[in-house]
C-alpha positions as CSV (number, residue, x, y, z in Angstrom):
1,X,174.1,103.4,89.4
2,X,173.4,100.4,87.6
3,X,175.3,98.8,85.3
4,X,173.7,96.9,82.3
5,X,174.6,93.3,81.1
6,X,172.8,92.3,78.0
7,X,171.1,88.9,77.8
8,X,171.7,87.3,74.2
9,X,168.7,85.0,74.6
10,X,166.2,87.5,75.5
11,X,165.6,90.8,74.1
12,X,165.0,92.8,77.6
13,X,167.5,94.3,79.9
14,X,168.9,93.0,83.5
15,X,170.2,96.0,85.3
16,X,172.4,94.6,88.1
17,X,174.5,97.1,90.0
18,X,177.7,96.0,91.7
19,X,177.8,95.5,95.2
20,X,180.5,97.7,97.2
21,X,181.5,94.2,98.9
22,X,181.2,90.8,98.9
23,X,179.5,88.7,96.3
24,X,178.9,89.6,93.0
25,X,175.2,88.5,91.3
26,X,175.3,88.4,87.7
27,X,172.8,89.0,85.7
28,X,172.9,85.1,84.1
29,X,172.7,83.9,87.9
30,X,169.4,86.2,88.2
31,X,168.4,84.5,85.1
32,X,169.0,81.1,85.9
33,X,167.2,81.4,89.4
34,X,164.4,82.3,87.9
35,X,164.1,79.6,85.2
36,X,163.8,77.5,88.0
37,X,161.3,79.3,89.8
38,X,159.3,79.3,87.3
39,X,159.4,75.2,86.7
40,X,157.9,74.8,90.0
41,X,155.4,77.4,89.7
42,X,154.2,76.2,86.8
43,X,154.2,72.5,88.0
44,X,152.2,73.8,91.3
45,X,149.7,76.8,89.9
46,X,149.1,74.4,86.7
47,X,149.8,75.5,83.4
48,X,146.8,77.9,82.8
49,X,147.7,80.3,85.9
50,X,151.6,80.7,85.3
51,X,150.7,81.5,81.6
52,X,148.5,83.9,82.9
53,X,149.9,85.6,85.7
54,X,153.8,84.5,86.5
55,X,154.8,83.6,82.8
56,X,154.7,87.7,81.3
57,X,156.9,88.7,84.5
58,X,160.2,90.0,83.5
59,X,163.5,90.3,85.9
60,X,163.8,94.5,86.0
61,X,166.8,95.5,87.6
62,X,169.0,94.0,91.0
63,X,170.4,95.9,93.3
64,X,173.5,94.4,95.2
65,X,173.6,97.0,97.5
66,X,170.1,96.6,99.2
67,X,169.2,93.0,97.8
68,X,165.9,94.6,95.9
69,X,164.6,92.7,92.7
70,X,162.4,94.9,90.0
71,X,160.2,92.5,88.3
72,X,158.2,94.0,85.7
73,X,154.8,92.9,84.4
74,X,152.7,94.0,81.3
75,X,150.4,96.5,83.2
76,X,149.4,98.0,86.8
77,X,146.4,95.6,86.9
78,X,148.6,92.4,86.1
79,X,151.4,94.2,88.6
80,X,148.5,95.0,91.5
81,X,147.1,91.6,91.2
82,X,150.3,88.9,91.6
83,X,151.7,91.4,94.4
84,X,148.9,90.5,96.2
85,X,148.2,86.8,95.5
86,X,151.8,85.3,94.8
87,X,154.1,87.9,96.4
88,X,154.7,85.5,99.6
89,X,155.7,82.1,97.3
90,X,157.7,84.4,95.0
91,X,159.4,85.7,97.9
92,X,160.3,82.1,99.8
93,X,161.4,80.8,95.8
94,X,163.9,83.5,95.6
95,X,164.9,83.2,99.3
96,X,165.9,79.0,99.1
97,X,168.1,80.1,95.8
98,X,169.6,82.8,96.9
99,X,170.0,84.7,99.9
100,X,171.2,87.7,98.2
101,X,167.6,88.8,97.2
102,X,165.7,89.5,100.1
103,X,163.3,92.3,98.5
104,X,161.1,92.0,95.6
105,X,159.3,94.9,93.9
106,X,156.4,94.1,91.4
107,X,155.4,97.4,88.9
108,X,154.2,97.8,85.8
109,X,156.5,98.3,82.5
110,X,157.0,101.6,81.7
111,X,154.1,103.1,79.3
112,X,152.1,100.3,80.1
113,X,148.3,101.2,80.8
114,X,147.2,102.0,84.4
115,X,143.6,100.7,85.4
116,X,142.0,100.3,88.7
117,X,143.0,97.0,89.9
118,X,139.5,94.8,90.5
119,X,140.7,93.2,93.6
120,X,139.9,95.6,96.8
121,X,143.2,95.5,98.5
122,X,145.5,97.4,100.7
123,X,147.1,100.8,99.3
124,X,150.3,100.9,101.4
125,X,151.1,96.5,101.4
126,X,150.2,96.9,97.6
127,X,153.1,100.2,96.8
128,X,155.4,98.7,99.2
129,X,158.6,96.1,98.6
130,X,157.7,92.4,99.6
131,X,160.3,91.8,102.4
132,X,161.8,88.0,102.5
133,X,160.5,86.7,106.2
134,X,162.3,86.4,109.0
135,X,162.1,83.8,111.6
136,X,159.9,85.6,113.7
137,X,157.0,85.4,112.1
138,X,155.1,88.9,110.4
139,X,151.0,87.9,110.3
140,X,149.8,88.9,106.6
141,X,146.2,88.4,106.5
142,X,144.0,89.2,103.2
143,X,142.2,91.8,104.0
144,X,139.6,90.7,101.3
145,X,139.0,87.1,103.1
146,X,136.9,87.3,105.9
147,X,133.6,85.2,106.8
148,X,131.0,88.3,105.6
149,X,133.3,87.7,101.8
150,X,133.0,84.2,102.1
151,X,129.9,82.5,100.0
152,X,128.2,79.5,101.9
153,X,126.7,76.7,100.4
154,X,125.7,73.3,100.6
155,X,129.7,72.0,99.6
156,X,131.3,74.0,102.3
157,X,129.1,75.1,104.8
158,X,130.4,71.8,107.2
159,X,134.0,73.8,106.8
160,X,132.4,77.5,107.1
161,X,130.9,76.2,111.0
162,X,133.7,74.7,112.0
163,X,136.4,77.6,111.0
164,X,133.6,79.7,112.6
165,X,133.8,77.7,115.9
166,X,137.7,77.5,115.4
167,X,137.6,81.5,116.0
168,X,134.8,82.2,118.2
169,X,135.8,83.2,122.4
170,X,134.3,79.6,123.7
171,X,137.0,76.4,123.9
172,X,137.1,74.9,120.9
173,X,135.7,71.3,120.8
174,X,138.2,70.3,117.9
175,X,141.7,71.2,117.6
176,X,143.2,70.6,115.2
177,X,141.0,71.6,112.5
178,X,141.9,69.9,108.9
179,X,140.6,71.5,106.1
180,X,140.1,69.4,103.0
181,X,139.5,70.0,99.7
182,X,140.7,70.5,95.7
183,X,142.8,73.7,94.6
184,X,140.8,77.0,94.8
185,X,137.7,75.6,96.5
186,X,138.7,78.3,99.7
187,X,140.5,76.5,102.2
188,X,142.9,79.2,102.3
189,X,140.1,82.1,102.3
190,X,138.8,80.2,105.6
191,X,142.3,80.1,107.0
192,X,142.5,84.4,106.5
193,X,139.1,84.8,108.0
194,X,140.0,82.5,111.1
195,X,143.0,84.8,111.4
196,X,140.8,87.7,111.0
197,X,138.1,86.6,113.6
198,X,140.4,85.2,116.5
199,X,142.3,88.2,116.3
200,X,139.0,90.7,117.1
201,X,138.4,88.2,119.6
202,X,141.7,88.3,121.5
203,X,143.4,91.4,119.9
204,X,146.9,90.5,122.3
205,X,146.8,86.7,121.1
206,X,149.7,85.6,118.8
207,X,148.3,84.4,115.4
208,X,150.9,82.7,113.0
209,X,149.8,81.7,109.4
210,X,152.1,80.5,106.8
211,X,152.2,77.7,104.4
212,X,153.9,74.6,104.4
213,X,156.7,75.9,102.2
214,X,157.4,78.2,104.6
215,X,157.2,76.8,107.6
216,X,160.2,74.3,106.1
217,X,162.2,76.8,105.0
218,X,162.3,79.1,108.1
219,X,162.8,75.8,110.0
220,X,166.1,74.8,107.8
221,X,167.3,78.4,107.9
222,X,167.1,79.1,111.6
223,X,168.9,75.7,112.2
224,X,171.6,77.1,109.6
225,X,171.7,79.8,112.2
226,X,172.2,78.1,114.8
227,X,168.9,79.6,115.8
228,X,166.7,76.3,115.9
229,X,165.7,77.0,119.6
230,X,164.2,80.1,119.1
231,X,162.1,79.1,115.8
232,X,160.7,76.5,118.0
233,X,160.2,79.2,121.3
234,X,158.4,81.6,118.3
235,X,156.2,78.3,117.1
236,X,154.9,77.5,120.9
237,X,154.0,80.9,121.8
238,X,151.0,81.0,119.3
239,X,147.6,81.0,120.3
240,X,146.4,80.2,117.2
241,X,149.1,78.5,114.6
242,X,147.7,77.9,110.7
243,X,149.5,75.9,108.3
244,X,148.3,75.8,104.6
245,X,149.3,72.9,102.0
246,X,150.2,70.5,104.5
247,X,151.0,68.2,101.5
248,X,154.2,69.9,100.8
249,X,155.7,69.1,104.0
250,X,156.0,65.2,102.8
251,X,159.7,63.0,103.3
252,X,161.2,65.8,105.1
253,X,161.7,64.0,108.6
254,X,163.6,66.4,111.1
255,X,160.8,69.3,109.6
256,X,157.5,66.8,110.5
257,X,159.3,66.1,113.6
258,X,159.4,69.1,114.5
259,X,156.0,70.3,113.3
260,X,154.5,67.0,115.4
261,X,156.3,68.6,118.7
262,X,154.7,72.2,117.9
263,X,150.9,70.6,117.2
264,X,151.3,68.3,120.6
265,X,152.5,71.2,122.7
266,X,150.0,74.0,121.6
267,X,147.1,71.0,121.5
268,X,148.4,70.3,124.9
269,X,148.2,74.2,126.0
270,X,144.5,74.3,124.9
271,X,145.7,76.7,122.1
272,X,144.0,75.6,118.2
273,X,145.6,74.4,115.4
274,X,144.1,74.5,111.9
275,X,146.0,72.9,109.2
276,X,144.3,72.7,105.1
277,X,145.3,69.9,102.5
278,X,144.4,69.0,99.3
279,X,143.9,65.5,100.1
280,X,142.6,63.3,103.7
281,X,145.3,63.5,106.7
282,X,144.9,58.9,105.5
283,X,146.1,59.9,101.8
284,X,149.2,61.9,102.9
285,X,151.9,59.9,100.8
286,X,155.3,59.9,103.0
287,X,154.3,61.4,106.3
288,X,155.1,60.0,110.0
289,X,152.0,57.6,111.3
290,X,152.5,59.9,114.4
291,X,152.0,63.0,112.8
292,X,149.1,61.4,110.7
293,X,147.7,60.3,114.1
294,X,147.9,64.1,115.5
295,X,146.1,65.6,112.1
296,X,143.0,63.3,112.2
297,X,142.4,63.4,115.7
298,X,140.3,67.2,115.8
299,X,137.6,67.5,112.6
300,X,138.7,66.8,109.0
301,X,136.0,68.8,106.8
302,X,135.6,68.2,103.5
303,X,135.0,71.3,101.2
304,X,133.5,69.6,97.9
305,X,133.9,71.3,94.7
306,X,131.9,74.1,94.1
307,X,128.3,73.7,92.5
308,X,126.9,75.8,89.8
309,X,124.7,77.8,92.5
310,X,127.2,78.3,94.5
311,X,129.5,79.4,91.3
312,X,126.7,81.9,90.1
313,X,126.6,83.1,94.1
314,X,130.2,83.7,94.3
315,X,130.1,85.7,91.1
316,X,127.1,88.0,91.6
317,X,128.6,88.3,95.0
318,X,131.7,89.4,93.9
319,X,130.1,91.9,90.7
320,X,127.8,93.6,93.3
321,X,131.0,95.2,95.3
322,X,131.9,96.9,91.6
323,X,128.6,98.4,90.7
324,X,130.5,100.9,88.1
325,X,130.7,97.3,86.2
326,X,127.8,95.9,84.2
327,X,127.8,91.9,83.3
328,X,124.5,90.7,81.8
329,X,123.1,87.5,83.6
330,X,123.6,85.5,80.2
331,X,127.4,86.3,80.9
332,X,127.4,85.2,84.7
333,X,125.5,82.4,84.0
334,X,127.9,81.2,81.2
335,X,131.0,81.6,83.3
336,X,129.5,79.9,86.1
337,X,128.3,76.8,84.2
338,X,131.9,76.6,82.0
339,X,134.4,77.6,84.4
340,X,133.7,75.0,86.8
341,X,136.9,73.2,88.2
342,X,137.9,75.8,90.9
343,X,136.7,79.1,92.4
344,X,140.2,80.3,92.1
345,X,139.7,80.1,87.8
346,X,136.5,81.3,88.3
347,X,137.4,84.3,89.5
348,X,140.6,84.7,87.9
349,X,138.4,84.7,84.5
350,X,136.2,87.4,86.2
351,X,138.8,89.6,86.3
352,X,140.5,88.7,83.3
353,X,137.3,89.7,81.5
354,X,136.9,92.8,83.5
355,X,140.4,94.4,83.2
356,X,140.3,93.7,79.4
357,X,136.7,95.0,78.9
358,X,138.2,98.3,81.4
359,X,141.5,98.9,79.1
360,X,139.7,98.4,75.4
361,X,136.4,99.8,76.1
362,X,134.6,97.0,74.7
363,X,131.4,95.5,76.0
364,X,130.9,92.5,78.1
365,X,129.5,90.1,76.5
366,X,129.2,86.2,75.9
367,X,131.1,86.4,72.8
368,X,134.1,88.3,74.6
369,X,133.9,86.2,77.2
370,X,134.3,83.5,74.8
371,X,137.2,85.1,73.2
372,X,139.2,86.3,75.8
373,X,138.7,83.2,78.2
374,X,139.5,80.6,75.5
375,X,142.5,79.0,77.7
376,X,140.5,78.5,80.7
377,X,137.3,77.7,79.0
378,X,138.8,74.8,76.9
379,X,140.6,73.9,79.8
380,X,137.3,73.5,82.0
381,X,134.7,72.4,79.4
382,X,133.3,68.9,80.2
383,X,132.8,66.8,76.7
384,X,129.4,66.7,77.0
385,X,128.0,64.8,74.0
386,X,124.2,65.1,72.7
387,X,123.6,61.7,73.1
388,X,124.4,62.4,77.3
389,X,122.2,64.8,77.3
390,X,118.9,63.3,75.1
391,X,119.4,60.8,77.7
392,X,119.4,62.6,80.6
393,X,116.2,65.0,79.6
394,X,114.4,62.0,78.8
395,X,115.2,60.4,82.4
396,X,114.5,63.7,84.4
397,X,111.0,64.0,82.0
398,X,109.9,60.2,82.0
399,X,110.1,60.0,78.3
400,X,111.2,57.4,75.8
401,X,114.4,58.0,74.1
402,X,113.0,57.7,70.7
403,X,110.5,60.7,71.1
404,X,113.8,63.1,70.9
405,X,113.3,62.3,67.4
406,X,109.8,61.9,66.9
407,X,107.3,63.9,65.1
408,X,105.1,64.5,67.7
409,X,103.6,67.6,69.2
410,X,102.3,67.0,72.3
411,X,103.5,70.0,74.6
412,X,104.6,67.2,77.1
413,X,106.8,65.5,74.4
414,X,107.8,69.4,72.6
415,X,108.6,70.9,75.8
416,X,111.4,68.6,76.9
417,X,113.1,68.3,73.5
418,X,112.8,71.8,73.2
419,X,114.7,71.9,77.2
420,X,117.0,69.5,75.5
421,X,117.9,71.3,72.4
422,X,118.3,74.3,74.5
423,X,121.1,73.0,76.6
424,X,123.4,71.1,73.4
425,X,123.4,74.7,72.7
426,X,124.8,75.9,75.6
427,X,126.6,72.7,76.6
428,X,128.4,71.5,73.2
429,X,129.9,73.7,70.5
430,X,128.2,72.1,68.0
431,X,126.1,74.2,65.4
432,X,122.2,74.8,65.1
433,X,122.2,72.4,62.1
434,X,124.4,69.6,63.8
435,X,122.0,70.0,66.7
436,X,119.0,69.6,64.2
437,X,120.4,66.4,62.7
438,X,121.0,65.0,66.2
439,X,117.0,65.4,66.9
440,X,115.4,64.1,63.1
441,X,117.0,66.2,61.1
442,X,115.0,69.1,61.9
443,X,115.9,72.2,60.5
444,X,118.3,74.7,62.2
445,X,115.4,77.1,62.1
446,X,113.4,74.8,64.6
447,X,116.6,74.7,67.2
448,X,117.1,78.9,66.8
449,X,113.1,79.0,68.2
450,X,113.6,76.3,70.9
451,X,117.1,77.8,72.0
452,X,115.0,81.4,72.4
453,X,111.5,79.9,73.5
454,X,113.3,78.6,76.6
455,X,115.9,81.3,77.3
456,X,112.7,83.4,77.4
457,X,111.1,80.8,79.6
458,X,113.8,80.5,82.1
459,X,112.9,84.3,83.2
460,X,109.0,83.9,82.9
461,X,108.7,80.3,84.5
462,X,109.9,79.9,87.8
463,X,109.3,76.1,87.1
464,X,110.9,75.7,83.7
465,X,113.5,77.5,85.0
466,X,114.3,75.1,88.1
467,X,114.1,72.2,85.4
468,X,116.9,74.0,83.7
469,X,119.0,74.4,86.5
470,X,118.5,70.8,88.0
471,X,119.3,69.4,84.7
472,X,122.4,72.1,84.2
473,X,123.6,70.2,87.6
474,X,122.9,66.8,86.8
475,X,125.0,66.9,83.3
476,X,127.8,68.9,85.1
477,X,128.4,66.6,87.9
């Protein structure tokens, strides 16, 4: 059925079959579309996700006929896991460029490995094609992000309350809710499990959640259509409307207007509104004062980034619904403390490390963790310097700078340059005898026993093992 076109600068296959009638998609136009796709991806996941996950997809085989797209990745894992996460934005790219692809189909290359995917997810939405939305509007919920899956702590439990209060059966005393905070610090898990709690609570309500990017392009194509009313009939019947990445809706002025009219009638109804950003409704660059006016005027909650509790939390959380998976503490605690920018890496490295340790067989350990995760781990490491840290074991400790150095063996002077040995270990890459030389040139031997005297501490102290911790926090903020 299909009929092959080679491309010279790439040494895969594009099957495109030919359409019985009207326009013809090459194989080159495929191509091009998806070069740039991909430059906005990359420019909006960051560098380190698209290599990861979008980067190793490969454009499979188009069918004119039915408008399906094949994209290929390197194994039913890698397949399993961007269906899930980036199936919607993948869909809406390929929708603005071209209206001829309306279905997208992620699977694995042929003789690639199969594995278990890690992520718990939904059999029948996984196997299926990724239908390109229509106006009116399909609710696709996560089933995976719901408040029992989300982790509180002290950054985001002012967020958790209020989402919580968003979706309970009383009024709402906010509306509309503005979530705040830095990519992959769960603004959008909240948003699912809003969803998922309104909708237990009022099973007949109308629920629509989409992002930004969506919201602007079902807007321009239903006016396209000529169907501008009803887009904005489907908006205002919504008992509960979510909007994710407000940011992106910036400098387009018919699209805010409209979104203003929506937020002002369904505020004006009673009905909630819940909108997340990456930045204050005040630091929206390009955005009516109007609208700004309608954002700010329900609860902004800040979600601040993630702290290494909280990191270790979401982690154990997250390895105790895969018992048939072993990951020492030393390992957890490792990724916790390194991959610290967003929860999003955090457990993107989790997995990482899991499906290679699944497919190879190998043992999880610190030293695959540091081998496999080298991209994100250099990506996330703060340059911590010896110096920073002598100086900040010395201030939590009440000790003079100099006895870092000293000779002396005083258990209260030992103790804390033994703590502070411990963590240039953990904290720098520099070597035991670099580390000596940093603390009088004492041998590497010395460091070795004060790395291992307070590793075996941290499990028998409950005391030297808070000083650890509160230290860990202090040098990471």
């Amino acid at each position: 059925m299909f009929v092959n076109e080679k491309i010279e600068d790439r040494n895969d296959r594009l099957s495109v079959s030919r359409p019985a009638s009207g326009e013809i998609v090459t194989s080159s136009d495929l191509e091009t579309i998806w070069i740039k796709i991909c430059a906005g991806l990359r420019r909006d996941l960051g560098a380190q996700i698209f290599g990861q996950w979008i980067k190793p997809i490969k454009l499979s085989a188009f069918d004119s006929n039915t408008g399906l797209l094949q994209l290929e990745l390197p194994s039913e894992f890698a397949a399993a896991w961007v269906r899930d996460r980036y199936a919607e934005r993948l869909s809406l790219a390929w929708k603005a460029h071209h209206s001829a692809v309306n279905q997208l189909v992620f699977q694995a290359q042929s003789g690639s490995a199969k594995i278990v995917p890690m992520a718990h997810s939904n059999d029948s939405a996984l196997q299926s094609a990724t239908t390109l939305p229509e106006s009116k509007f399909r609710l696709d919920l996560d089933p995976r992000m719901t408040f029992d899956q989300f982790i509180a702590g002290h950054s985001n439990v002012l967020a958790l309350n209020a989402a919580q209060r968003t979706a309970a059966a009383d009024k709402p005393l906010f509306s509309p809710l503005y979530l705040q905070s830095s990519t992959g610090q769960g603004k959008t898990h909240l948003m699912h499990a809003i969803g998922h709690a309104f909708r237990e609570e009022f099973p007949s309500a109308t629920i629509i959640y989409m992002s930004a990017e969506r919201f602007m392009i079902e807007f321009v194509s239903a006016m396209r259509r000529n169907e501008g009313m009803e887009f904005k009939a489907s908006l205002r019947e919504a008992d509960l409307l979510m909007i994710d990445d407000i940011q992106f809706i910036v400098g387009k002025n018919s699209t805010q207007e409209e979104f203003l009219h929506t937020v002002d009638s369904l505020i004006s109804q009673g009905k909630r509104v819940v909108v997340a950003a990456d930045r204050p409704p005040q630091a929206l660059d390009g955005v009516d004062q109007r609208l700004l006016s309608r954002l700010s005027m329900g609860l902004v909650a800040d979600i601040q980034s993630a702290g290494l509790e909280l990191r270790r939390d979401i982690l154990q959380h997250r390895l105790a619904t895969m018992p048939h998976q072993h990951v020492s503490e030393e390992v957890v605690d490792f990724l916790a403390r390194t991959i610290s920018r967003n929860l999003r890496e955090l457990e993107g490295g989790l997995n990482k490390l899991l499906a290679y340790a699944q497919l190879t067989g190998r043992e999880i350990s610190r030293e695959l963790a540091e081998e496999q995760l080298s991209d994100i781990l250099s990506a996330c490491r703060r340059r911590i310097t010896i110096d920073e840290i002598q100086r900040t074991v010395c201030e939590y400790y009440r000790l003079d700078r100099n006895e870092m150095s000293s000779k002396r063996r005083a258990r209260a002077v030992a103790r804390p340059r033994q703590v502070a040995m411990y963590l240039a270990k953990v904290m720098t890459p520099r070597s035991y005898p670099e580390i000596g030389r940093k603390f009088g040139g004492r041998d590497h031997s010395t460091v070795i026993h004060a790395v291992k005297l307070v590793e075996h501490l941290r499990g028998e102290d409950s005391e030297m093992d808070n000083d650890v911790r509160m230290l860990l926090r202090q040098l990471e903020s």
